[in-house]
Steps between C-alpha positions, in 0.01 A plus 500: 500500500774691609695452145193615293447799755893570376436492138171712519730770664736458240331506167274810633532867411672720863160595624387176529829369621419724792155398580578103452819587729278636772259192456772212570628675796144566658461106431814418638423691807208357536594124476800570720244689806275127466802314531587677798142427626412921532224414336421207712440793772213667361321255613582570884365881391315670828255700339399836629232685641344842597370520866392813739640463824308749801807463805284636847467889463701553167311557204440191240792423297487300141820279431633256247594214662618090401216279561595342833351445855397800696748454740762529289312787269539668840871429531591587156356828566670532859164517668583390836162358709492543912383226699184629513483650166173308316459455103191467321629200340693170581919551482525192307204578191642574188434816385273569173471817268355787618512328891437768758712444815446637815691567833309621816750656711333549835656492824810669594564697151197629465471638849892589482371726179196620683722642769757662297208693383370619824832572660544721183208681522389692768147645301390116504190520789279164404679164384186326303517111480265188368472265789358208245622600146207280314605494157757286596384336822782632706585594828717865531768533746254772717696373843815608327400816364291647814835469690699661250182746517523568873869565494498789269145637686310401178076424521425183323234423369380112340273436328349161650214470218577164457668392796287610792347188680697299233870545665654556826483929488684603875440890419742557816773264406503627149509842554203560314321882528191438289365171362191499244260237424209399402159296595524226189806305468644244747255693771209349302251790511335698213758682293402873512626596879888619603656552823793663603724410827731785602755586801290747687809748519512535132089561471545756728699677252255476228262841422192483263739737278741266445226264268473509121107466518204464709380124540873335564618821730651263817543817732134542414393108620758495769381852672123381454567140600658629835282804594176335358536118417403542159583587152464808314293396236268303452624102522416198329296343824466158348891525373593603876292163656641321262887598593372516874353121436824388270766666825315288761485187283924557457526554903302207601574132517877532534520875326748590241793238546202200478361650176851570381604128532177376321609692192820409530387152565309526130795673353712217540281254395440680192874548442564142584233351293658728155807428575391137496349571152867652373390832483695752583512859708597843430612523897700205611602574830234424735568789764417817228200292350184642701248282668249578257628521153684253293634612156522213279605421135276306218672184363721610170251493221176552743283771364413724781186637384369155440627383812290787715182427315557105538540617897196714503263267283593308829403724750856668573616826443884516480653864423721467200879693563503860492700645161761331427447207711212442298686509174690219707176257587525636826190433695430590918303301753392640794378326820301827723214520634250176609773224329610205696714166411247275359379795234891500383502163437174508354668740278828352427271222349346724245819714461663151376200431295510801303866492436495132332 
């Protein structure tokens, strides 16, 4: 082949000498990089993908990365994880195109950044927190930020909309100022109603000036509620017996903690029973998921939409994820209000049911 090759080059005008030059050595280069076995490594090829990473407080971050295990995704990026750092996916999946990977930095970093903030600024008068942040199902570090609060003379306020008769709330231990709430939720009554616990010191500071408007003014409820046990407008009476009804349900047969350990009692035998099923959790670590909430993700392929009205036509109304969760086949189950064991595993039957 080789000899003919030769003579072609030969017997042809210098233009084509050229070209037929160029071909041979492009041939011979190539048959000498398969007998090497270069070739052979193609085969080995790690393809690529695009993924958005969202790393605690920092904003989301897209990145071109070799198809690998999260873990070491993570590593090749020098993403370091604490101890009690969490991921909303297993270290050892393989990441996919387009994969959205995120790390929930709670704990010390957060409240290490929260501080920073105070200690630099002395205008900062109210530190706002979410006791129960629901979209997600977790549990803020409010202990840890009301004592960071109290050092630098900060009020703090939660907000315990979804937490109050749900979780342990110790407004003492936890530095809190004000905690809201509401009548619905884990207390069980009517949605429609709100309360407000406050450190008496700091209502005392209030004036009816301070408020934006007339119906939520609290120096307005507090000065009426104290001179004249009432409220300045108008209430909602059957709201009010409702949250009156709901707050002495909550305090009796073993108060707070006893209702507190039934929905955590449920919680885990929801989380169990999924877990069973190999689904898996946007929170892993059991001490920042709340005792009411569990954020879980649709089997790969699952359609969510289908999957909520298979749920419903059942009887069951699961919330599908909030934004980009539900681009994910995120879906949350919550266990508040009149829910005990035997209606979880009632519904861990029909859960499985609807995913087969």
């Amino acid at each position: 082949m080789l000899n003919k090759a030769k003579e072609a080059i030969v017997s042809a005008d210098s233009r084509t000498k050229g070209i037929l030059a160029m071909a041979v050595v492009y041939v011979v280069i190539m048959l000498a990089t398969v007998s090497s076995g270069a070739v052979n490594q193609i085969t080995n090829f790690i393809p690529t993908v695009d993924i958005t990473l969202k790393d605690g407080l920092q904003e989301e971050k897209d990145y071109l990365v070799k198809q690998d295990t999260v873990s070491n995704v993570l590593n090749e990026l020098n993403v370091e994880l604490d101890t009690k750092d969490t991921l909303n996916k297993d270290k050892e999946e393989i990441v996919q195109q387009d994969d959205y990977i995120e790390i929930t930095r709670v704990e010390t970093k957060t409240v290490e950044k929260i501080e920073k903030i105070m200690a630099a600024d002395d205008d900062i008068k109210v530190v706002a927190m979410v006791f129960h942040e629901t979209s997600t199902g977790m549990i803020n570090p409010v202990k840890e930020v009301g004592k960071v609060a109290a050092k630098y003379g900060k009020w703090f306020f939660v907000d315990c909309v979804s937490a109050a008769a749900g979780e342990l709330i110790d407004v003492v231990d936890m530095n809190i100022t004000f905690a809201t709430s509401v009548g619905g939720k884990c207390l069980g009554a009517y949605p429609g109603s709100a309360y407000v616990c406050g450190k008496i010191d700091a209502l005392e500071t209030l004036t009816p000036e301070m408020g934006k408007n007339v119906y939520l003014n609290l120096a307005k409820h507090y000065i009426k509620a104290k001179t004249d046990n009432q409220t300045p407008n108008t209430p909602n009476v059957n709201l009010f017996w409702a949250l009156r009804t709901a707050l002495d349900n909550a305090l009796a047969d073993g108060g707070v903690e006893a209702r507190v350990a039934r929905y955590k009692e449920c919680a885990g035998i929801l989380r169990k029973g999924m877990k069973d099923m190999g689904l898996k959790f946007l929170i892993e670590d059991d001490a920042k998921m709340a005792s009411t909430v569990t954020s879980v993700f649709l089997p790969e392929g699952k359609d969510l939409k289908q999957f909520l009205a298979d749920m419903e036509a059942k009887g069951y109304v699961v919330y599908s994820g909030k934004g980009k969760f539900e681009a994910m086949g995120m879906f949350q189950v919550a266990n508040m209000g009149e829910i005990y064991p035997a209606d979880c595993e009632e519904f861990l039957e029909v859960l499985k049911g609807c995913l087969a």
